[in-house]
N, C-alpha and C positions, 0 to 999 in steps of 0.2 A: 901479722902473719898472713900471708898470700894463701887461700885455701883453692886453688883453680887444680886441675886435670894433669896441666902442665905441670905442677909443683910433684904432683906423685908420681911422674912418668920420668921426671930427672932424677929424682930421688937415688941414692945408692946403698945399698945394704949391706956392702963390706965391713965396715968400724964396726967396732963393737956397741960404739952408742949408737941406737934409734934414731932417739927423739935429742933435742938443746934443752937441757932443762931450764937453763936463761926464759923459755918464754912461761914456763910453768911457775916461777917464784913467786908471782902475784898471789898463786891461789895451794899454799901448805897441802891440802890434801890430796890435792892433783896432785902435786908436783912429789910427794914423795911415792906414788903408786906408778909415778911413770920412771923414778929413779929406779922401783925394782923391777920394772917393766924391761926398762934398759940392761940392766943383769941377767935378768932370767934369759934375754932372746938372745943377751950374748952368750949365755950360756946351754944356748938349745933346749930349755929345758922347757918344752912345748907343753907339757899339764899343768905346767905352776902359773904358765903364761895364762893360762883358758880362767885358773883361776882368779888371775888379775882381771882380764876382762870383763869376768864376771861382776867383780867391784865395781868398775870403771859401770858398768850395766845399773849397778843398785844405786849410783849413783845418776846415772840418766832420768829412773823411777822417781829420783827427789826433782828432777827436773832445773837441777845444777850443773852449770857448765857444759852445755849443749854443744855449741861451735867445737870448743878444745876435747872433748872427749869423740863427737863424733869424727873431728880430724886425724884423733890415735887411731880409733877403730876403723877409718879407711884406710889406713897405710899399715893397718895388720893384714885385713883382709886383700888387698892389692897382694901381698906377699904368702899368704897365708889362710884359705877363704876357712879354712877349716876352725881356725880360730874363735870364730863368730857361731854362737848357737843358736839351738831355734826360738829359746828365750828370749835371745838378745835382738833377733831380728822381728821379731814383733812389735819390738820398743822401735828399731829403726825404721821400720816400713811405716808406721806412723809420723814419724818424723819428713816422712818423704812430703809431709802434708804442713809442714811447718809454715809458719808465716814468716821465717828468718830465712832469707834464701841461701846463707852460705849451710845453716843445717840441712837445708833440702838438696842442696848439693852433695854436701859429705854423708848423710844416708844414701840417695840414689848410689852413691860413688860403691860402697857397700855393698849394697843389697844388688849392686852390678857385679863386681867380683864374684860374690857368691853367687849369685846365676850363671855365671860363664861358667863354673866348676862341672853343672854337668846339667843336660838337657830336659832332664823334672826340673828343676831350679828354673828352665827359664820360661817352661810353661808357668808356675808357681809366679815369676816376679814381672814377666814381658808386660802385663797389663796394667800396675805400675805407671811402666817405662811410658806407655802408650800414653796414659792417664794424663803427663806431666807434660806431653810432647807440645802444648801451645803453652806452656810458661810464662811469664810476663819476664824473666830474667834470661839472659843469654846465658849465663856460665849454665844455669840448670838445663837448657836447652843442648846447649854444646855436648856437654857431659851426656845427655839423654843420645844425641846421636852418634858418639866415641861407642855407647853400648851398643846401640842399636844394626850400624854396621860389624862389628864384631860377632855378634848374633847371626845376621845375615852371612855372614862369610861360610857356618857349614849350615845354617839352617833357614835357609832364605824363605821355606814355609811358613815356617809359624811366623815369621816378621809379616806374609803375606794374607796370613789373616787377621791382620788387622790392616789391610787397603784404606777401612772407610777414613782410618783416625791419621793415614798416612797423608791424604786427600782434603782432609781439612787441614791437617797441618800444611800443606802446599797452597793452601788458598790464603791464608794468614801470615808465615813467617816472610818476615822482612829481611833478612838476612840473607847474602849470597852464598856466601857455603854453605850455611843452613839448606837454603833453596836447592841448591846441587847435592845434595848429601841426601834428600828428598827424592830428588827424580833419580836418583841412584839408586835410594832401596826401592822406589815404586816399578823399576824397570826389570829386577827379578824376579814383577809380578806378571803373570800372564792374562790369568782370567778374570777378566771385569766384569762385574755386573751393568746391567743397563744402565742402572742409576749413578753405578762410579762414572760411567760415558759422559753422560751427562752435564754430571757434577765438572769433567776433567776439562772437559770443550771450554765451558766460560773461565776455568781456571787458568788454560793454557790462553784465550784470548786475553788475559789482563796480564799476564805476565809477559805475553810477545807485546803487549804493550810497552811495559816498562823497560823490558831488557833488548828489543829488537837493537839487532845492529850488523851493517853489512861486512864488519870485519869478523865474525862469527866469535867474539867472547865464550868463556867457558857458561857461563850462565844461560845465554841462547843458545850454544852450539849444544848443550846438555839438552836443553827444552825443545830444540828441532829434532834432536836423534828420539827423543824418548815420545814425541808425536808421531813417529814413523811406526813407532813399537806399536801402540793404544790403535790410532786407528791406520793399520796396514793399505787399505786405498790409496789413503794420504799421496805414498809413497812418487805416485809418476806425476801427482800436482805438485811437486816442488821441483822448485828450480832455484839455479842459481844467484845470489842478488834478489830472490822474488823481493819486490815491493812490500811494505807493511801496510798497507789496506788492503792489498792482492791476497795477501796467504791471511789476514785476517778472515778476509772473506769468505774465502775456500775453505777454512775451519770452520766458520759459521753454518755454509753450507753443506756441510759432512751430515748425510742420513745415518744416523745410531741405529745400528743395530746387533741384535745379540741371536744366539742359538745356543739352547741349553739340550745336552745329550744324555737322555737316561739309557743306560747298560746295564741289565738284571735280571733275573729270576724273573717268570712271570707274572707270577704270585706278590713278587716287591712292586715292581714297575708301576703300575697303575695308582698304586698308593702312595707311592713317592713322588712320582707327577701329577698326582691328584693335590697335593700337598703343598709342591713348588708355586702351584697355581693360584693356590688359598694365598699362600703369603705375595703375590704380585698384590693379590687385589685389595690388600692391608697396603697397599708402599701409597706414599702421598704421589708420584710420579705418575698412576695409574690411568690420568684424563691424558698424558704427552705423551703416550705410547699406545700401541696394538699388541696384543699379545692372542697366540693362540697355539692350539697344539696338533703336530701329525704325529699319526701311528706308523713308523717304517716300515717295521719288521715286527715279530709274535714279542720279542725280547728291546725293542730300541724304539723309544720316542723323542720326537722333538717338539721344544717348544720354544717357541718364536719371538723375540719379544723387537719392535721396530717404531723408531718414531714417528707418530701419527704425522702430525703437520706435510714433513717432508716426505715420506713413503707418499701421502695422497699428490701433494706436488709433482711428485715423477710423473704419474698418472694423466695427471692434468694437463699436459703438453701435450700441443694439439697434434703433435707428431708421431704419428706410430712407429714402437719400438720391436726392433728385430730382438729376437734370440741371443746374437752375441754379444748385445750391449745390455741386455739384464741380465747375462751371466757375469759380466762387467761388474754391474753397480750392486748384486745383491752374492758376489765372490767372497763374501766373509761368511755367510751362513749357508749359501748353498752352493752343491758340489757338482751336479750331474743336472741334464738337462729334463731327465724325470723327475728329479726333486723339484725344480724352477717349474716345471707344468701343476705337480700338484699343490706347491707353494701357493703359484697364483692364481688359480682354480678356488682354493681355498679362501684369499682373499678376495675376490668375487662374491664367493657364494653368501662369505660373513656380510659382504656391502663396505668393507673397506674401500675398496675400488672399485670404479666403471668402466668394465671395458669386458675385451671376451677375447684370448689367448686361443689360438689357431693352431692345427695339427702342422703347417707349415713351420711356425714358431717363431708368425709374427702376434703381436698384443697390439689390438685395433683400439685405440682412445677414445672411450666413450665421449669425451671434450672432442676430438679431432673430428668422429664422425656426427656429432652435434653439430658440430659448425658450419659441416660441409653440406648436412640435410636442411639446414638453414640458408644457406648459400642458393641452394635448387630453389627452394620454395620462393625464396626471395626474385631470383633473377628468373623463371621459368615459373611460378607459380605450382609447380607439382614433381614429384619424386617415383622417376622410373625404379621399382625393385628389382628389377630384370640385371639392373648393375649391382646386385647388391648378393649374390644368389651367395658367394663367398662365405656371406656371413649366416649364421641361424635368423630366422625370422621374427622369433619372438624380443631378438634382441634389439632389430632394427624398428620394430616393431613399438617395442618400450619404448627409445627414443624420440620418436614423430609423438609417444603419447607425452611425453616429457615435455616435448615443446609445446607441443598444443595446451598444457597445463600452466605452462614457466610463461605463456606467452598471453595465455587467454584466446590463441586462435584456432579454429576449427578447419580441420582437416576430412577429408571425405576420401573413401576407396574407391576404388574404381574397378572394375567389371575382373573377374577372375582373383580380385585382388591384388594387381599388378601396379598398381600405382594407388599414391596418394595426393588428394588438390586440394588448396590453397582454396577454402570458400570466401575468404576475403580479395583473393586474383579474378576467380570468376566473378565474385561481386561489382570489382571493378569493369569486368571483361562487358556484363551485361550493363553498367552506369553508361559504358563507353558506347554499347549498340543501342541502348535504346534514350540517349542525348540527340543521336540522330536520325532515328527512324520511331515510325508511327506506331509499330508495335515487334516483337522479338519473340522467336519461336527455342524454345529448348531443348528440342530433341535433343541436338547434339550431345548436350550436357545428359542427356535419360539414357543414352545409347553407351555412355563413357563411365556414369557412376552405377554401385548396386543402388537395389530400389530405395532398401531403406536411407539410403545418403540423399537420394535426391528428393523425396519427402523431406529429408533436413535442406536439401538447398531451395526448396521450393517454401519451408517455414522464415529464411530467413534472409530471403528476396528482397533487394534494395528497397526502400519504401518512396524515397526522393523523388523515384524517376517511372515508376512503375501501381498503375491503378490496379483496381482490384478486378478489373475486369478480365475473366481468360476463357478459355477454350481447347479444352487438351493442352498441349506444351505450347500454347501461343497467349502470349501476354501484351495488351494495350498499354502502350506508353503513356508518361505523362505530355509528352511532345504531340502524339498523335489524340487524348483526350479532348482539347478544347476544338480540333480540329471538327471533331465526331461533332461536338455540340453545335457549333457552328452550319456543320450541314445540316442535324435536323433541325436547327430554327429555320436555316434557307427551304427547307425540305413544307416548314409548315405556312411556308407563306407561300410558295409554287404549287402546294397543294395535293403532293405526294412523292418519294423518294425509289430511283432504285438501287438495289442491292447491290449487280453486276459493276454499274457505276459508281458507285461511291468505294466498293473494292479496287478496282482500279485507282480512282482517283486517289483516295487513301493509300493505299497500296498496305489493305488488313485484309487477309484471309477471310473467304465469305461466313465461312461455321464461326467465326469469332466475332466479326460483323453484328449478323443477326444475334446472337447474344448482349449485344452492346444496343441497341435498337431497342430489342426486348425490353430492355430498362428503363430506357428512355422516353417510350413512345406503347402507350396500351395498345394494342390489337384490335379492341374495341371499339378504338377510335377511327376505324376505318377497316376497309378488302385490300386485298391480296387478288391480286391478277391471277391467269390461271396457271402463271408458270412460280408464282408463289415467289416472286422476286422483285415484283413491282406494289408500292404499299399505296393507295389510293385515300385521302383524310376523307371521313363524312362529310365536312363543310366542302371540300372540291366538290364532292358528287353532290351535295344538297344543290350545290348552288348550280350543277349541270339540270339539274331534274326539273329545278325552278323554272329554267331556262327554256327545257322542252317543255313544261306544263302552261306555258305562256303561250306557246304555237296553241291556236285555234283550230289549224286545219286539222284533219286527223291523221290525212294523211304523210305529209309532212312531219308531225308530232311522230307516227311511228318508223320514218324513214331516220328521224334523227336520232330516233333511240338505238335503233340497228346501229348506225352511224357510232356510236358513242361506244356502245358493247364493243364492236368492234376495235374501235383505236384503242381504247381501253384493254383492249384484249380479259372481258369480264364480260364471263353468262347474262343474257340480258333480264332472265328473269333474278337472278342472285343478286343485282343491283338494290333492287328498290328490299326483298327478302332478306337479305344479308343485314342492311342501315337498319329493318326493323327488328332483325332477331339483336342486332349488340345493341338498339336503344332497348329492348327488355330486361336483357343480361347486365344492362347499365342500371337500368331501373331498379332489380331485384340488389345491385350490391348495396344501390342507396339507401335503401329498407332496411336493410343491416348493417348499416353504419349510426353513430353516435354523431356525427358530424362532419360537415364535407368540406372541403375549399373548392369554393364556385368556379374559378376557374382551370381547375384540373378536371370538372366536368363539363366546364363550357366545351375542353378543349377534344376529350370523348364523346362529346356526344356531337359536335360540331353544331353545337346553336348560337344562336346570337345571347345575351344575357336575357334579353325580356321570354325568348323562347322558351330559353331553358328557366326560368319560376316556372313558367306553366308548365311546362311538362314535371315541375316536382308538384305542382296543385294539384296535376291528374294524378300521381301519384297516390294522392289522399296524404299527406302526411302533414302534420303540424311540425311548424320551424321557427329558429324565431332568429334572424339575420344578426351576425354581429362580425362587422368588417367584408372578408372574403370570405367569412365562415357562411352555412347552414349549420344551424346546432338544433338535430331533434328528440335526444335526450331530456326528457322531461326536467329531472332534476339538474342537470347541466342549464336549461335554458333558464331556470328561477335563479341559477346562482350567478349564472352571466346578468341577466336582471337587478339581482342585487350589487354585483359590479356596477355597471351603468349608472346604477345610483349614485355611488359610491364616487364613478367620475365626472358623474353632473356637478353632484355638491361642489366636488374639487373647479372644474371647469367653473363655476356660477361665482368660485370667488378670484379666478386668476383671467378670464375671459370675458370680452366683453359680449360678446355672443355666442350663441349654443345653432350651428345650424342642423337643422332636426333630420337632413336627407344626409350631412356629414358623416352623422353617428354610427352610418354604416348597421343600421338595422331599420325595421319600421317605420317610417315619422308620425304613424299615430302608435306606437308603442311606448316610443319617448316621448312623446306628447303625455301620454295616460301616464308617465313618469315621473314629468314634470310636474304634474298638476297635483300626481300624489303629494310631494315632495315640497309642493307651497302648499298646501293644503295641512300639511305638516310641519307649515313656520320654519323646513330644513335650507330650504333657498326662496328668493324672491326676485321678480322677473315679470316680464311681459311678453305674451305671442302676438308676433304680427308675421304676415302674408308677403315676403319680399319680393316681390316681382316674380311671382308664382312658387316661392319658396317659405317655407315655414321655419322660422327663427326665432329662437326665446333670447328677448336682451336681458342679461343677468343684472342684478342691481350694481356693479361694478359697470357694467355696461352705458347704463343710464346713468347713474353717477358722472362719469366722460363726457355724456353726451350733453347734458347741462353743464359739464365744466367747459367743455370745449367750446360752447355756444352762450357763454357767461355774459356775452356782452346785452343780449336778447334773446327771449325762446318761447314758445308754447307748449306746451305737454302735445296738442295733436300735434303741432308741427314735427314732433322726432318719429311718428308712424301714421306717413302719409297713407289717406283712403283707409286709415282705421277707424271707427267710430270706439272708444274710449266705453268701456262700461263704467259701474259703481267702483268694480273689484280693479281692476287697472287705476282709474284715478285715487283710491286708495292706495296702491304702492307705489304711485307717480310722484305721493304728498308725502307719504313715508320719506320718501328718498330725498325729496325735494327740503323737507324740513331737518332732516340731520345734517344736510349740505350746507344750512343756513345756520343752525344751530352752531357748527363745527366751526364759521362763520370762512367757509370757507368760498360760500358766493354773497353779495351784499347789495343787496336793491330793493324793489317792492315786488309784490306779487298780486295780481287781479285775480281773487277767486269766480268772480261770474267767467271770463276768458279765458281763464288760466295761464296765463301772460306775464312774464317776470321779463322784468327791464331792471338791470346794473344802475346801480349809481351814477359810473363812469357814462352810458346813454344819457341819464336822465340830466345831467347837466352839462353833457358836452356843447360846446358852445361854436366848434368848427368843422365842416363840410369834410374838410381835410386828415380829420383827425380817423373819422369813420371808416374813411377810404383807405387809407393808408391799414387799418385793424384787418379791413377784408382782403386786403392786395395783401397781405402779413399769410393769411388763411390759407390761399390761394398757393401762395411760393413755396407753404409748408408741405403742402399738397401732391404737389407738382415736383418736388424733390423727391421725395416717396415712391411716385412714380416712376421715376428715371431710373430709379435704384435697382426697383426691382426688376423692369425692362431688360437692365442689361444683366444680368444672371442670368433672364433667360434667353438673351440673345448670345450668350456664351455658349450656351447649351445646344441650341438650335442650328447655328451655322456649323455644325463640326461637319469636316469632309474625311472622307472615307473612315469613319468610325462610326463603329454601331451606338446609338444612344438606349442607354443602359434601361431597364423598369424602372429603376431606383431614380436617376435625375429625368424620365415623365412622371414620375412619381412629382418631382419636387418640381417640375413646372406647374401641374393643377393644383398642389399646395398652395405656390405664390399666387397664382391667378386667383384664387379663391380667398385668399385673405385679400388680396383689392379691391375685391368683388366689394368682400364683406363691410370693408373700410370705406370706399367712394360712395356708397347708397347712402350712410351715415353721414360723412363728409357734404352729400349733395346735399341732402335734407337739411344740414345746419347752415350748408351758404344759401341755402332758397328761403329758409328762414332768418337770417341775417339780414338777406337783403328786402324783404318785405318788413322787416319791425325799422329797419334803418328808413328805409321809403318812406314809411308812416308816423315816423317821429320827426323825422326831418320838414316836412310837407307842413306837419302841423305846427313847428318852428316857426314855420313862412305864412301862417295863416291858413293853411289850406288844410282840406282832408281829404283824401286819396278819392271819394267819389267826387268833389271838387272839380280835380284836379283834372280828371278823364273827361268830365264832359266838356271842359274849355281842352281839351283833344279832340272831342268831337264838332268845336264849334270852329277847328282851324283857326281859336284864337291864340295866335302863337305869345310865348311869354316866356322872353328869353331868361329874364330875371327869376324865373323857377326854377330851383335846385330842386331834380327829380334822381334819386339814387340809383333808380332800378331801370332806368333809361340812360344812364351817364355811359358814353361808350369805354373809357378806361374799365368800369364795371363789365361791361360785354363782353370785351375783349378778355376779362380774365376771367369768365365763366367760360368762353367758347376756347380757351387752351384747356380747361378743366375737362370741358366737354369731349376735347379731339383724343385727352388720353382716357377717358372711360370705351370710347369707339375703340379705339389702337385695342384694348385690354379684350373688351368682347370678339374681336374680331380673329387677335392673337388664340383665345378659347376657342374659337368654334376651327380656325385652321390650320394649330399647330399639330395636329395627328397628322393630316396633311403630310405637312413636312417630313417628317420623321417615315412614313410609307413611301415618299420618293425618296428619299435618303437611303432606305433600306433597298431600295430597289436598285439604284446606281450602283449600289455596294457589292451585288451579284453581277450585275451587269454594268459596265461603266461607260459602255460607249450607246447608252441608250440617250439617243437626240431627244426625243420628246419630252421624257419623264425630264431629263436635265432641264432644260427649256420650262415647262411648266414648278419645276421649284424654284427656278431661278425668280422669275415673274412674280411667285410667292414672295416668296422673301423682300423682296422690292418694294410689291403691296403692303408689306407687313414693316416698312420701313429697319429689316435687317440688315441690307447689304446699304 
C-alpha cells in the first residue's frame, strides 16, 4: 500500500466504497470496522461515522495497526476534517513523533487537514509542522511543505513567524524542490532580524555555490531573485552572466544592517526599546554587530543594529566620503540626510568610528587624515594647522597625539599653536649642523616652538654629536670639542690664549668660548689682560719676571718691566700682586682639600715640580706622596700606607726589584716600610744605593741573580760598593741555601769569600767552553735591548701627531726597566768575568797577582789564556756597553724630542726647531 500525498490527492470519493477491503483481510478487526466504515460514508451518515473513528482511536490507544488506521483517518480527514476529534488528535499529534515514518506521515497528513479547516487550528498545529521541517525522510518533508504552502497562500504571517526554523531548514535540505519551496515561503517574509542576515549571507553563499549556473535554472534563478528581496542594495551589484566568485564576493561583502522602529504611546515606548535591547545583548551574535539606539520624535525610536567588522571597514578607507555615497551604502536604514548626520555623529561619539562628519556633508577619515599627517611629518618634518582650519582642532589635534603614541614619536607645538614638529626631524636637522660645524646656535628653533616644548627639545638633544657644553641657545659640537682641546694644550705651551682669536679661529661665539675655557683652564692659573680677553699662564709670566730679576742694572730692570706691562697690556703693579694673590687663594683651597693631583696644581700655580713641594712645605701641612697624589688626610694616608704594604709584599714575590723613588711616594717612607715588613719575616730583600738610587732586591730578585750568574758569583759581587752587614748576609744564605737545597744550583761555596763556583767551572776543562757561556749572556742581552729600542723608536719618530701622556708614559716605563735590568746584567758579566779570569789563570799555574806583574815586567807570554784581556771578550762587553749609553742617553733626551715635535706641530715651517730634532734623532740613532 503506497501511503504518499499523491495517493490522497488522486483519490476519488464518488463509489460508494472508501477504502479495498482486500488490503484489510490480514487483520479481522480492521477489516470489518472499515467494511462499516464503508457503509456508513456511503450512506452519509456522518455521527455513526465519528463513532467508528472513534474505535479505529481506542484502537490506536492499544498501539495496533498504526500505518493502516492512521492511513483511514487521513483520507477521512482530507475529505472530512470534522470527523477527527480532539481526542483523537492528541493520539495523532503524538504520532507525528513516531519513529515509523510512513505513521509520521499519515498523522502530519491529518493533523494538516485539520489545521486548514480554520485559522486557530493552525496556530494550535503550525509548530508541529515547523518542528518536523528538517526530517531525515523526504515524503515527511514533502507532505510538511504541501501544508506549509497552503497555509501561506492566505496566511503568509503566521508561516513568517517562524523565519528562524524556515532558515535552518534552508541551510540543511538537500532537495531542489524542497530548496525552492523554501525560498518561496521565506520571500513572503519581509522583516529579518540581524541574525536571520546573517544566518542568510553564508546560506545563500553555499548554495550559489552548488546551484550557480549561467543558464539561470529554477533553483538559482529562485536563489538570485529572493537575494534581491533580503538584501535590497544587492540589487545594482548584479549583473548579467556575473561570474561565481564575483557575486560570491559581492555577497560576502554586503554590510548587515538592520533598523528597528518603535511607534507608541509614550509611556510604552521606552519600555519596549528598553526591552528590544535586553534581548540583543542575550543573542550569541552580540560581539558581530553594533547596536545602539536614536530618540526621533517624543513617540518614535530607533534602533540600530549593524555589522561591526564591515561598518568599521567603510571607515577605514583612506578616502573621504561625500554625503551621497553614505546615503548610498547606509539606504536601508536611513532615510533623510538629518537622520545620516545624527546616525553618524552618534557613531562617533560611541567610538564605533573615527572620523568627524562636516556641516558640508563630507565624513573626513580619521585613517585618511592619519596618513596624510604622517605624510607632512615624514616628508617636511612638521604639520602646518593653518590647512587644517576646516576641521575642529581637538580633533586634528587627537590624531598627531595618536601618532605620537602608535609611533613612540614626539611632536612639539609651535608658537600660537600653529604648527606641530617632528623632534626626531629637528634632531636630525641639528645631527646634520653640528657633523659640520664647531658649535650650533638654537634660537631658531626657541623663536618657532612654546617654551615648554623647547625645554623638551633642549632635554632630548642629540647626545652623538653635541657636548654638554652651552651658552644660552649656543651649543659646542662634538666636531668643534677636540678642536677647543687642542688649542688650550697649544695655548699652555705659548704660554697664554686669546679669546677674540680663537673665536674666530673656531668660528664659537665669544660668551660660549669663555664658558668652555672656564672648564678647562682655572683662572688661578694665570691674568687676564686688561681687556679681559687675553689669558696670560703664571709659568709665561714667572718665567718673564725671572728674566727681568736677572737684569742687574736697575735701570734697565725697570725699563723692561714697563716694556712687559705694556705689550702685555697688564697693570704693571697687578703683575707680580695678581701671581701672589691666586698663589694664596691656591694655597687656601689645598688646605681644604683631602688630596691633590700634583700636576693640576703644578699647572695653577705654574711651578716647576720641586717648586711646587716647597711651596706645600710652606704650607705647613703633612702629606704623604702616592703616585700623582698628595694625600693629606690623616686617615687616608695610614690606609694608603697599609696599601703600600699590601703591594710590596705582592711586588717582593712577582719582582725582582722594588725601586723605592718608583713607588711614587717617599723613598724613606717605603724604606721605613720595607724594613717594617722584614722585620716582620712578611718579605725579604736587600737595600742597596744604585747609582744614586735606592732599590730593595726582593728575594725573587736575588734568587735570578744567583740563577742567572750559576756559572760563578759572590754575594758582594751582586751590590757593588755595598759593604754586606751581618743582617744581609744572612738573607744572602737564606736564599743561597734553598737554592741549593731545591738543588737547583750545584757546586761549592767558600764561606770566608762567600764565592760559589758551579760544578760545570769547577771542571771545565776548555777555554772555549767559557767563552762561548759569556758570548751566550751577552746576545741574550743585546736582544733585549733591541726590542725594547724599537717600541720606542716607533713612538718617537711620529710626524705630525701629538705624542699622547700615555705612550711618554710607556717610554720612561721601558727606559726604566733596562735601567733596572743592565746594572743587574752588568754586575753579573763583571762578575763572570773576574771568577772566569781567576779560575782560568789558576788552570795555567798562575794567580791573577802573578799574572799582572809579568804585565808589568813587559814580559810578554803569549801562551797565557787571560779572560778578561781576550779581545772577543772586549768586544762583547763594549757592544754591552754602547747600548747602556744609547739607553741613558735616549732618558735624558727624549723629552727633547717630543717639545720639538710639539712645536712643528703648531708651526711647521719652523727651520731651526726642524733642523735641531732632526740632528737629534740621528744622534740618537732613530732615523
Amino acid at each position: 500500500m503506497t501511503l504518499s500525498k499523491n495517493y490522497y490527492w488522486s483519490k476519488h470519493y464518488e463509489s460508494l466504497t472508501m477504502f479495498n477491503l482486500e488490503e484489510f483481510e490480514k487483520d479481522q478487526v480492521l477489516y470489518f470496522l472499515v467494511e462499516k466504515l464503508n457503509k456508513l460514508l456511503d450512506k452519509n451518515k456522518t455521527e455513526k461515522v465519528k463513532l467508528v473513528v472513534e474505535q479505529l482511536n481506542d484502537l490506536l490507544e492499544q498501539q495496533e495497526s498504526e500505518i493502516q488506521i492512521t492511513y483511514i483517518l487521513s483520507v477521512l480527514a482530507e475529505q472530512d476534517s470534522t470527523l477527527i476529534g480532539k481526542n483523537i488528535l492528541k493520539n495523532i499529534e503524538n504520532l507525528t513523533r513516531s519513529t515509523n515514518s510512513k505513521t509520521r506521515v499519515n498523522a502530519l497528513i491529518i493533523i494538516g487537514f485539520v489545521m486548514l479547516s480554520d485559522k486557530s487550528g493552525i496556530k494550535t498545529y503550525l509548530p508541529s509542522f515547523m518542528a518536523n521541517l528538517n526530517d531525515i525522510d523526504r515524503d515527511v518533508r514533502d507532505n510538511i511543505h504541501y501544508f506549509l504552502h497552503e497555509v501561506a497562500t492566505e496566511h503568509s504571517d503566521l508561516i513568517c513567524n517562524y523565519k528562524n526554523d524556515l532558515i535552518e531548514a534552508l541551510s540543511v535540505e538537500k532537495n531542489e524542490e524542497n530548496l525552492v519551496s523554501l525560498i518561496k515561503l521565506l520571500k513572503k517574509c519581509l522583516d529579518y532580524s540581524f541574525e536571520n542576515l546573517f544566518d542568510l549571507r553564508t546560506i545563500i553563499i553555499s548554495l550559489i555555490n552548488k546551484f550557480y549556473s549561467r543558464e539561470q535554472t529554477k533553483p538559482y534563478s529562485e536563489l538570485l531573485s529572493y537575494v534581491k528581496i533580503v538584501f535590497p542594495s544587492f540589487n545594482d551589484l548584479i549583473t548579467e552572466g556575473i561570474d561565481k566568485k564575483e557575486l560570491i564576493n559581492k555577497i560576502q561583502n554586503i554590510l548587515l544592517m538592520k533598523r528597528n522602529i518603535f511607534l507608541m504611546p509614550t509611556a510604552e515606548i521606552e519600555g519596549k526599546a528598553r526591552k528590544f535591547l535586553q534581548n540583543l545583548k542575550s543573542l550569541n551574535s552580540k560581539d558581530l554587530k553594533i547596536y545602539f539606539y536614536l530618540k526621533k520624535q517624543e513617540k518614535k525610536i530607533h534602533i540600530y543594529e549593524l555589522e561591526k567588522e564591515k561598518l568599521v571597514a567603510v571607515f577605514l578607507k583612506k578616502d573621504n566620503l561625500q554625503k551621497k555615497q553614505l546615503l548610498k551604502i547606509f539606504s536601508p536604514i536611513i532615510d533623510t540626510e538629518q537622520e545620516l548626520r545624527l546616525f553618524l555623529n552618534t557613531l562617533i561619539k560611541l567610538e564605533h568610528i573615527k572620523g568627524f562628519y562636516s556641516k558640508l556633508g563630507y565624513f573626513y577619515s580619521y585613517n585618511n587624515l592619519k596618513s596624510e599627517l604622517i605624510g607632512k611629518f615624514q616628508e617636511k618634518g612638521m604639520v602646518n594647522l593653518k590647512k587644517y582650519n576646516h576641521l575642529p582642532p581637538d580633533f586634528v589635534n587627537g590624531i598627531i597625539t595618536d601618532i605620537s603614541n602608535s609611533t613612540k614619536r614626539v611632536f612639539l607645538i609651535g608658537k600660537n599653536k600653529d604648527a606641530y614638529y617632528s623632534l626626531k626631524k629637528i634632531q636630525q636637522q641639528i645631527n646634520t649642523q653640528a657633523a659640520k660645524n664647531t658649535s650650533i646656535d638654537l634660537k631658531s628653533y626657541r623663536e618657532r616652538l612654546v617654551d615648554i616644548d623647547f625645554i623638551k627639545l633642549i632635554k632630548n638633544l642629540p647626545k652623538g654629536y653635541l657636548t654638554h657644553f652651552r651658552a644660552g641657545t649656543q651649543w659646542l659640537t662634538n666636531v668643534g670639542l677636540p678642536k677647543v682641546k687642542k688649542e688650550v694644550e697649544n695655548s699652555r705651551l705659548i704660554g697664554y690664549y686669546s679669546i677674540p682669536m680663537l673665536s674666530n679661529k673656531l668660528n664659537i661665539k665669544k660668551v660660549l668660548l669663555i664658558q668652555i675655557l672656564e672648564s678647562f683652564i682655572d683662572i688661578r692659573s694665570g691674568i687676564f689682560d686688561k681687556t679681559k680677553e687675553i689669558f696670560y699662564y703664571s709659568k709665561f709670566l714667572n718665567k718673564k719676571i725671572e728674566e727681568i730679576n736677572a737684569i742687574t742694572v736697575p735701570t734697565e730692570k725697570e725699563r723692561q718691566i714697563n716694556l712687559i706691562a705694556k705689550k702685555l697690556n697688564i697693570e704693571r703693579s697687578h703683575i707680580l700682586t695678581k701671581l701672589d694673590e691666586n698663589l694664596k687663594l691656591i694655597g687656601e683651597e689645598i688646605k681644604g682639600k683631602e688630596q691633590i693631583n700634583i700636576n693640576d696644581y703644578i699647572e695653577k700655580t705654574g711651578m716647576p715640580h720641586n717648586l711646587f713641594i716647597d711651596f706645600i712645605n710652606d704650607l705647613g701641612l703633612t702629606y704623604f706622596k702616592k703616585g700623582e697624589f698628595l694625600i693629606f688626610n690623616e686617615t687616608k694616608i695610614e690606609e694608603s700606607k697599609n696599601g703600600i704594604k699590601s703591594m710590596l709584599i705582592s711586588k717582593s714575590k712577582s719582582e725582582n726589584l722594588i725601586y723605592l723613588g718608583d713607588i711614587d711616594i717617599t723613598s724613606s717612607i717605603v724604606e721605613d716600610i720595607l724594613k717594617d715588613l722584614q722585620n716582620d719575616e712578611k718579605i725579604k730583600g736587600i737595600f742597596h744605593n744604585l747609582e744614586g738610587k735606592l732599590v730593595f732586591y726582593t728575594e725573587k730578585g736575588i734568587e735570578n741573580l744567583m740563577l742567572e750568574n750559576s756559572f760563578m758569583f759572590s754575594f758582594s759581587d751582586f751590590f757593588y760598593g755595598k759593604i754586606l752587614d751581618d743582617k744581609d748576609i744572612e738573607v744572602l744564605t737564606s736564599i743561597f741555601n734553598n737554592l741549593i737545597s731545591t738543588k737547583q744550583l750545584k757546586g761549592t761555596f767558600d764561606n770566608e769569600t762567600l764565592t760559589f763556583a758551579s760544578s760545570d767551572v769547577i771542571f771545565a776543562q776548555d777555554y772555549n767552553t767559557v767563552l762561548f757561556e759569556f758570548e751566550k749572556m751577552i746576545n741574550a742581552y743585546t736582544k733585549t735591548f733591541n726590542t725594547e729600542f724599537e717600541k720606542l723608536k716607533k713612538i718617537l719618530i711620529k710626524r705630525e701627531e701629538i705624542i699622547y701622556p700615555q705612550e711618554i708614559k710607556l717610554i720612561q716605563e721601558r727606559i726604566d726597566m733596562i735601567n733596572e735590568k743592565y746594572v743587574r746584567w752588568r754586575s753579573g758579566l763583571e762578575a763572570f768575568v773576574r771568577k772566569a779570569s781567576s779560575t782560568l789563570l789558576k788552570k795555567q799555574g798562575f794567580t791573577l797577582k802573578k799574572y799582572k806583574s809579568l804585565l808589568l815586567s813587559n814580559e810578554k807570554r803569549d801562551d797565557i789564556k787571560y779572560f778578561e784581556g781576550d779581545p772577543e771578550v772586549i768586544d762583547l762587553i763594549s757592544n754591552f756597553n754602547r747600548w747602556v749609553k744609547l739607553f741613558n742617553e735616549l732618558e735624558l733626551k727624549y723629552g727633547n724630542i717630543i717639545f720639538y715635535q710639539k712645536r712643528l706641530i703648531i708651526k711647521e715651517d719652523n727651520k731651526e726647531d726642524r733642523k735641531k730634532l732632526e740632528e737629534l734623532l740621528a744622534k740618537l740613532h732613530l732615523v
